[in-house]
Biopython code that builds the backbone (N, CA, C, O; Angstrom):
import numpy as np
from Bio.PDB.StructureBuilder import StructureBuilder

atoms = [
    (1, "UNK", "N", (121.891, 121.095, 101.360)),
    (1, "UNK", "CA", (121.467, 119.883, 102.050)),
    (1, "UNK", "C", (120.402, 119.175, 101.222)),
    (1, "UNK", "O", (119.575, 119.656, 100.448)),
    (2, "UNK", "N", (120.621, 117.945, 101.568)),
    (2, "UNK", "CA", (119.719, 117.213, 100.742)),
    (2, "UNK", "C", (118.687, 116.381, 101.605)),
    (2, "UNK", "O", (119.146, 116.293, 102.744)),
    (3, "UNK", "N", (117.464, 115.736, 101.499)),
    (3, "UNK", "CA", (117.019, 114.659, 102.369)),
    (3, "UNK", "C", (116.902, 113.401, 102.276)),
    (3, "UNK", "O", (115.886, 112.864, 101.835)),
    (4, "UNK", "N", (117.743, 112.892, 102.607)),
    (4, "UNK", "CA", (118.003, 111.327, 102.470)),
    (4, "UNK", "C", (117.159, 110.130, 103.278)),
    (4, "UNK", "O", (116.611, 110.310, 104.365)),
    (5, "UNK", "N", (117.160, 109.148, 102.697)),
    (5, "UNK", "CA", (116.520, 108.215, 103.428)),
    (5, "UNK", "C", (116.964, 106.780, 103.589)),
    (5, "UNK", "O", (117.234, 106.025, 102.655)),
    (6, "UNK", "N", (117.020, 106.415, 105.189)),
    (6, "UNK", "CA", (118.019, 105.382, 105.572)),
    (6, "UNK", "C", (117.190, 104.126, 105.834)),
    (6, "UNK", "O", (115.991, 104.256, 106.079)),
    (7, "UNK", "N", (117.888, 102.636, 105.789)),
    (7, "UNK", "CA", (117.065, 101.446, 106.320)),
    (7, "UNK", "C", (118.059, 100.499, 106.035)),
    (7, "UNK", "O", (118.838, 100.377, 105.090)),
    (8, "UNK", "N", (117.821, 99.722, 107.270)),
    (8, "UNK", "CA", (118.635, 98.191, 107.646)),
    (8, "UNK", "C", (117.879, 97.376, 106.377)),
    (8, "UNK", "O", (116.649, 97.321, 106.345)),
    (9, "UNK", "N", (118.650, 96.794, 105.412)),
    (9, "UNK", "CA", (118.341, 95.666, 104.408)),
    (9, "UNK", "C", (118.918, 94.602, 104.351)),
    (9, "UNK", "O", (120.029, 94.860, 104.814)),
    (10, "UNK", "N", (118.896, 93.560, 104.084)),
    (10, "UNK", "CA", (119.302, 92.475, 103.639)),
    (10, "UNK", "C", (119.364, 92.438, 102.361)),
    (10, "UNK", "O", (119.684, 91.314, 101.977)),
    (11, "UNK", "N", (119.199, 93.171, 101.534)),
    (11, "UNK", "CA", (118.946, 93.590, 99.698)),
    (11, "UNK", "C", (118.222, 92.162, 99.249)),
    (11, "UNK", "O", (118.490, 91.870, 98.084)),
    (12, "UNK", "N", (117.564, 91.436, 99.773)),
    (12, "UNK", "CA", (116.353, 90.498, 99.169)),
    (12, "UNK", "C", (114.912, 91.088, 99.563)),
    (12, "UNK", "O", (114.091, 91.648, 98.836)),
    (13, "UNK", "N", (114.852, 90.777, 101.007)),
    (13, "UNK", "CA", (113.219, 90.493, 101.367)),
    (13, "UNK", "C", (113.006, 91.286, 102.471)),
    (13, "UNK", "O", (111.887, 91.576, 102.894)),
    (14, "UNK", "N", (114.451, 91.782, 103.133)),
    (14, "UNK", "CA", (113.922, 92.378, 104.331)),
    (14, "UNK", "C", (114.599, 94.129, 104.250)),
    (14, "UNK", "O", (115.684, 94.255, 103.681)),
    (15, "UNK", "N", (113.886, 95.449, 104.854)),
    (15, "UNK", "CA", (113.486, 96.344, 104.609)),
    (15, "UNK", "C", (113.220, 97.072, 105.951)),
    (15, "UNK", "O", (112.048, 97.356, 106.201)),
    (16, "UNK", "N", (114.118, 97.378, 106.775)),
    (16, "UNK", "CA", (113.397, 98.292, 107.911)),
    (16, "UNK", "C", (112.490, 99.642, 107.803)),
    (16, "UNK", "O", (112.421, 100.207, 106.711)),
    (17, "UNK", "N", (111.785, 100.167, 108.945)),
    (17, "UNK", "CA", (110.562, 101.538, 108.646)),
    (17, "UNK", "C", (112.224, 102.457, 108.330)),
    (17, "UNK", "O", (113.156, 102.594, 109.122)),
    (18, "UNK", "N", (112.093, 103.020, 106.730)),
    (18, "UNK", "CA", (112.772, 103.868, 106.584)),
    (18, "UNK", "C", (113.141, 105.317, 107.448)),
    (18, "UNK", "O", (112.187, 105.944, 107.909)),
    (19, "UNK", "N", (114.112, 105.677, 107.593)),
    (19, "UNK", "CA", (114.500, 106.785, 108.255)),
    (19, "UNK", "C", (114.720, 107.948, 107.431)),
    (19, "UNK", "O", (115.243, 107.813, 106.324)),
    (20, "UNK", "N", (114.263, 109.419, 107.997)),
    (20, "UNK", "CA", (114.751, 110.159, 106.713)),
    (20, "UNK", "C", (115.332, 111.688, 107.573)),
    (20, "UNK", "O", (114.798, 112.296, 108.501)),
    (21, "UNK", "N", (116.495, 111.946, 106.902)),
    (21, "UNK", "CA", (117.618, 112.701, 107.317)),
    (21, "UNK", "C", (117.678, 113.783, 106.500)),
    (21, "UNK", "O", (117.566, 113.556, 105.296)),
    (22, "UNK", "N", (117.877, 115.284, 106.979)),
    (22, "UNK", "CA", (118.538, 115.820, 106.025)),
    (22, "UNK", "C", (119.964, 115.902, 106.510)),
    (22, "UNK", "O", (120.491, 115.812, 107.619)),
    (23, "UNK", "N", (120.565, 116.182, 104.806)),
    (23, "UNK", "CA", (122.383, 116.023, 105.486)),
    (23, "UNK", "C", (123.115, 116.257, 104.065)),
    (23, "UNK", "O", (122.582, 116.236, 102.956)),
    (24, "UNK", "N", (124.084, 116.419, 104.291)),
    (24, "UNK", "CA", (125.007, 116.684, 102.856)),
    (24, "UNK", "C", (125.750, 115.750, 102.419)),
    (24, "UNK", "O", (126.411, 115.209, 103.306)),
    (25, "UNK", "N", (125.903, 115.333, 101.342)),
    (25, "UNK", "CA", (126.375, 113.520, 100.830)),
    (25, "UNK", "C", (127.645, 113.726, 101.310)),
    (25, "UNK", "O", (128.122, 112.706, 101.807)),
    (26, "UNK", "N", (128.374, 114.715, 101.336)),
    (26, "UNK", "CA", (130.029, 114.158, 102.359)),
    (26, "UNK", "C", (130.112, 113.548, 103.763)),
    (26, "UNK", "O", (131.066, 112.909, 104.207)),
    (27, "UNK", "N", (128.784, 113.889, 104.494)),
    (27, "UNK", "CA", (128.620, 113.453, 105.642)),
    (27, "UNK", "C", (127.142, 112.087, 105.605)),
    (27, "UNK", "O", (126.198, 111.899, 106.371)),
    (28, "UNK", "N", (127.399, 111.686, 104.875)),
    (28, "UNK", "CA", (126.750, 110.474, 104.458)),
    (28, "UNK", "C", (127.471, 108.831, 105.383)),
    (28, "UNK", "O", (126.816, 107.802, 105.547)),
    (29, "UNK", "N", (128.412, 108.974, 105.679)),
    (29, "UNK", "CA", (129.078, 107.927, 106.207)),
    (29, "UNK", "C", (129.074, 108.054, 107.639)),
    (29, "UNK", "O", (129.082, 107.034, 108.327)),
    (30, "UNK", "N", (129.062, 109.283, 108.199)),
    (30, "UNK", "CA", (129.095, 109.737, 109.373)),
    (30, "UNK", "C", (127.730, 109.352, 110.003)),
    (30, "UNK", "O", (127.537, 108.592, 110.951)),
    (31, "UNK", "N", (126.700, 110.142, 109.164)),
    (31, "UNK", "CA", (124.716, 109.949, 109.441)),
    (31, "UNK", "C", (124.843, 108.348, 109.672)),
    (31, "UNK", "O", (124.543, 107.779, 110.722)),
    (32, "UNK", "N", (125.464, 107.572, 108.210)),
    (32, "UNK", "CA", (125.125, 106.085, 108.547)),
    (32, "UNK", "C", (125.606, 105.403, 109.646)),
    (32, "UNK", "O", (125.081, 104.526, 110.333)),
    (33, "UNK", "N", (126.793, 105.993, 109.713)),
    (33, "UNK", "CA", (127.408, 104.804, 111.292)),
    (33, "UNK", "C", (126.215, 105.144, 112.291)),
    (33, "UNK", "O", (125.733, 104.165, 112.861)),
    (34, "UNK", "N", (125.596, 106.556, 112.626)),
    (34, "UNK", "CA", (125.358, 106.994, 113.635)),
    (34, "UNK", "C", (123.424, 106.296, 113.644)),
    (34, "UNK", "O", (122.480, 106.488, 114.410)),
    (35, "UNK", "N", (123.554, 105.684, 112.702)),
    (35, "UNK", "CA", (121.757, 105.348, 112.123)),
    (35, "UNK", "C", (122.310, 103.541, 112.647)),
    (35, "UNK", "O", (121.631, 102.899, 113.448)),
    (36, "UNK", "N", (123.318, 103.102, 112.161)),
    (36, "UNK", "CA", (123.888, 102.338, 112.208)),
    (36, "UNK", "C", (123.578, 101.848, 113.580)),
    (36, "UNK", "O", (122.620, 101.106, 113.797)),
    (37, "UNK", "N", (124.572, 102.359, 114.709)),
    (37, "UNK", "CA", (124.204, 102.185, 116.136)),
    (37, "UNK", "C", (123.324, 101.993, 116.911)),
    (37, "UNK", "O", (123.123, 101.222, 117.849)),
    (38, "UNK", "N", (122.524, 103.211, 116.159)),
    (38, "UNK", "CA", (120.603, 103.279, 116.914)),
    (38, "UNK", "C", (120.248, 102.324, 116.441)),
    (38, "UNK", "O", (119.658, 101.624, 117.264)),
    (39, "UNK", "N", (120.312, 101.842, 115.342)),
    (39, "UNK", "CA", (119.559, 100.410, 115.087)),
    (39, "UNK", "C", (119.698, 99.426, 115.671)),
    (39, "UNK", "O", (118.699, 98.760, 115.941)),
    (40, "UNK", "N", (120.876, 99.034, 116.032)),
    (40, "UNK", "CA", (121.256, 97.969, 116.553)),
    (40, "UNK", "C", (121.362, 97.980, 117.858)),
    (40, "UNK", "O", (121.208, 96.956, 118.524)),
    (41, "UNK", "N", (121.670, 99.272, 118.432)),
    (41, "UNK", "CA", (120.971, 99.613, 120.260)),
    (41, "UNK", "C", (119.694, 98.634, 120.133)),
    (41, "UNK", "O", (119.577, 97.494, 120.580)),
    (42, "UNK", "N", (118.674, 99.483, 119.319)),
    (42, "UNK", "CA", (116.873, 98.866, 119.320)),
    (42, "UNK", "C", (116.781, 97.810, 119.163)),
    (42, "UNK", "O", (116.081, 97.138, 119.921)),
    (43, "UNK", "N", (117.518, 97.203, 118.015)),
    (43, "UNK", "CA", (117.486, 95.556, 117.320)),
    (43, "UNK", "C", (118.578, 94.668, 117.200)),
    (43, "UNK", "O", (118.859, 94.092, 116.149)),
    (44, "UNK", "N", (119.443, 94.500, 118.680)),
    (44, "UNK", "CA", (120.521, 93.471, 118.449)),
    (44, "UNK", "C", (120.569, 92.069, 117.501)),
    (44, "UNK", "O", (121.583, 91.390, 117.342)),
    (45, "UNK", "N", (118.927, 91.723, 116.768)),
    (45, "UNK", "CA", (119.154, 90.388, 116.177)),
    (45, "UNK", "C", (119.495, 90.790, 115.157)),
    (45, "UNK", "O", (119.410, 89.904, 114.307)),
    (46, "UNK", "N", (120.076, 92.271, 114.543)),
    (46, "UNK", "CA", (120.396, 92.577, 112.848)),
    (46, "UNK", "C", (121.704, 92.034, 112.703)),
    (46, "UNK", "O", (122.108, 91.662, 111.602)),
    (47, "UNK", "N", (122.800, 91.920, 114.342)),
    (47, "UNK", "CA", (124.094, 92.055, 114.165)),
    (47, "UNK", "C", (124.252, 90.116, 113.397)),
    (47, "UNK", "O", (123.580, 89.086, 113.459)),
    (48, "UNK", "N", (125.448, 90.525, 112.797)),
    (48, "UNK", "CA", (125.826, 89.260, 112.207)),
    (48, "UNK", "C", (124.937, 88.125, 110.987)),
    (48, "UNK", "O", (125.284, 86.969, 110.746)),
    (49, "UNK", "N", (123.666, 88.906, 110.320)),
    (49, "UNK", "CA", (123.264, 88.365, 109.805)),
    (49, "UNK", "C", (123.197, 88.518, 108.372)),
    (49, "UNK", "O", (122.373, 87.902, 107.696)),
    (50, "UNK", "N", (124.253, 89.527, 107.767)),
    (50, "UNK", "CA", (124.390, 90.191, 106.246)),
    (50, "UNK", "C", (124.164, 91.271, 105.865)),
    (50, "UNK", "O", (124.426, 91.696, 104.739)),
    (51, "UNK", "N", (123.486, 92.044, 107.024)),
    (51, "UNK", "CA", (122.495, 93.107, 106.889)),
    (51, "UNK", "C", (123.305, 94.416, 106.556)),
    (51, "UNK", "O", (124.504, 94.405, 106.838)),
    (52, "UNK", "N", (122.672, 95.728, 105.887)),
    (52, "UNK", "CA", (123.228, 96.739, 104.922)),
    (52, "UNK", "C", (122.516, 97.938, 105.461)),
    (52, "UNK", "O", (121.302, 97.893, 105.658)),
    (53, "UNK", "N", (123.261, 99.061, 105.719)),
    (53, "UNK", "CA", (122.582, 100.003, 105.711)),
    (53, "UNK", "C", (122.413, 100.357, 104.514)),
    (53, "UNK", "O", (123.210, 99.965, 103.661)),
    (54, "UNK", "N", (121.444, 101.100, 104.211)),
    (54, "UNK", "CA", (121.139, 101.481, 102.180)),
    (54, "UNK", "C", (120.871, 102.989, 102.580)),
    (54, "UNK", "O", (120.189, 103.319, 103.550)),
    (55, "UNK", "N", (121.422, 103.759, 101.808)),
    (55, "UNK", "CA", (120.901, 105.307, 101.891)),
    (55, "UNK", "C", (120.859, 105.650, 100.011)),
    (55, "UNK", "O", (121.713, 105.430, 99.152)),
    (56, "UNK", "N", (119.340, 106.325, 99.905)),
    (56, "UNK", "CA", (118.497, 106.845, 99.055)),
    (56, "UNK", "C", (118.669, 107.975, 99.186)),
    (56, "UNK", "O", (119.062, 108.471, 100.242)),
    (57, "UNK", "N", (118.294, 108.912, 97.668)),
    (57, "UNK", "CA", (118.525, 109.920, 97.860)),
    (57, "UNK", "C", (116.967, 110.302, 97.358)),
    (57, "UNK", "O", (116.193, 109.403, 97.029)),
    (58, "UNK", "N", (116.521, 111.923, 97.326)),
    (58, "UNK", "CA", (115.583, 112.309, 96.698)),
    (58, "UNK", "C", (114.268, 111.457, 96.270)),
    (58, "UNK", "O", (113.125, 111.290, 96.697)),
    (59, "UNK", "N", (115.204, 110.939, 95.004)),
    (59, "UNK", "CA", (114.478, 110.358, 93.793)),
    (59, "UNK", "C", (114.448, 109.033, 94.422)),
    (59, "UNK", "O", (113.609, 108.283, 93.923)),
    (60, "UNK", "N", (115.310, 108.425, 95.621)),
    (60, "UNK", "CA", (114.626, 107.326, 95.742)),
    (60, "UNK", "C", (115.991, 105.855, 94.885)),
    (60, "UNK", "O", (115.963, 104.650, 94.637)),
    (61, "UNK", "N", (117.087, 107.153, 94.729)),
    (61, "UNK", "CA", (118.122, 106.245, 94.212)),
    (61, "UNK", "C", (119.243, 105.810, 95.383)),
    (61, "UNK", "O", (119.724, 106.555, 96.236)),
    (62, "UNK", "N", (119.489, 104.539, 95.196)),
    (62, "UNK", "CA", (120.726, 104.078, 96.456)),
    (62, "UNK", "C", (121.856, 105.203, 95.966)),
    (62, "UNK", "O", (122.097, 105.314, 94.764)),
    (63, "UNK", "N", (122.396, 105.861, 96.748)),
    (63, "UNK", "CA", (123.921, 106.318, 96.886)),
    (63, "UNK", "C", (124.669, 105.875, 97.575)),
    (63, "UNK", "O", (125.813, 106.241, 97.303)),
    (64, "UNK", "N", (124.549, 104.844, 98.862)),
    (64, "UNK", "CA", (125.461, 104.520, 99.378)),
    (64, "UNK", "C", (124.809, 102.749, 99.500)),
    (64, "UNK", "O", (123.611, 102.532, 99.317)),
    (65, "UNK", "N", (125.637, 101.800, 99.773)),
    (65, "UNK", "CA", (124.895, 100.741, 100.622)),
    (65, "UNK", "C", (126.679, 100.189, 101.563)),
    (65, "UNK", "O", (127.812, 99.864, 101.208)),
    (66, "UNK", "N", (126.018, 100.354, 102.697)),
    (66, "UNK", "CA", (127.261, 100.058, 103.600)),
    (66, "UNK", "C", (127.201, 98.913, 104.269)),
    (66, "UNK", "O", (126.233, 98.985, 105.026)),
    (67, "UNK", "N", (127.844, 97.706, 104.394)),
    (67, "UNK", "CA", (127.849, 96.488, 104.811)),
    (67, "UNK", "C", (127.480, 96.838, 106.561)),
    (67, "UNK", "O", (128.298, 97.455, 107.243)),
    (68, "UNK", "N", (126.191, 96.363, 107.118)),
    (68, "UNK", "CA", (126.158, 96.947, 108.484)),
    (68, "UNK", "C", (127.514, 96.067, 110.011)),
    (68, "UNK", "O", (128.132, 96.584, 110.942)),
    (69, "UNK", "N", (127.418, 94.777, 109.559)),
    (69, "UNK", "CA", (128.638, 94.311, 110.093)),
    (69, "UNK", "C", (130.176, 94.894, 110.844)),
    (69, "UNK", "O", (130.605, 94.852, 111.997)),
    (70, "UNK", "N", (130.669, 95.390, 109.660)),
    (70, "UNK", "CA", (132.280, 96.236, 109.925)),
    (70, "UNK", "C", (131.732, 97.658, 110.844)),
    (70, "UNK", "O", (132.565, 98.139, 111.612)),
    (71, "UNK", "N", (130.510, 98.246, 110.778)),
    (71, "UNK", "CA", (130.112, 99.414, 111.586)),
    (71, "UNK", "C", (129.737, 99.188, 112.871)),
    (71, "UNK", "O", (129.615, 100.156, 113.621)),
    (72, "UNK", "N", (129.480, 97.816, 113.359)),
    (72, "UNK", "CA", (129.321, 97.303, 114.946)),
    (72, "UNK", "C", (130.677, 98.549, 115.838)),
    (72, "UNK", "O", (130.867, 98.487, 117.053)),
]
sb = StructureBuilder()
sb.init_structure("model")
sb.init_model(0)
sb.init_chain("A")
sb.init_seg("    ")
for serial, (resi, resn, name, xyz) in enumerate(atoms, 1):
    if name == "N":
        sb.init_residue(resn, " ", resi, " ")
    sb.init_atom(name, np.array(xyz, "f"), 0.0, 1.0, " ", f" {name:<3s}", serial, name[0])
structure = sb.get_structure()
């Protein structure tokens, strides 16, 4: 397992309080839908505006960035 770290972006200017998970990168898509949801439960104004889930690994490198849109 690794510990990853999740956040709603817009990849310019905006940056949600990062989330941090441990989890194994095959189940990386699964964590995000499910980070995905809770966010947008809390913050319905993310839906429809471009916004990305981004997941970091370790070092702080993107491994995934998932369009948050198609995960509604």
């Amino acid at each position: 397992m690794q510990l990853f770290t999740f956040s709603i972006t817009d990849l310019t200017s905006f940056e949600s309080v990062p989330y941090e998970e441990w989890a194994e990168r095959e189940d990386l898509p699964d964590v995000g839908k499910r980070y995905a949801r809770t966010m947008l439960a809390a913050n319905p104004d993310f839906r429809h505006r471009g916004m990305c889930v981004a997941i970091y690994d370790e070092a702080g490198k993107a491994v995934s960035v998932m369009p948050l849109d198609p995960l509604q």
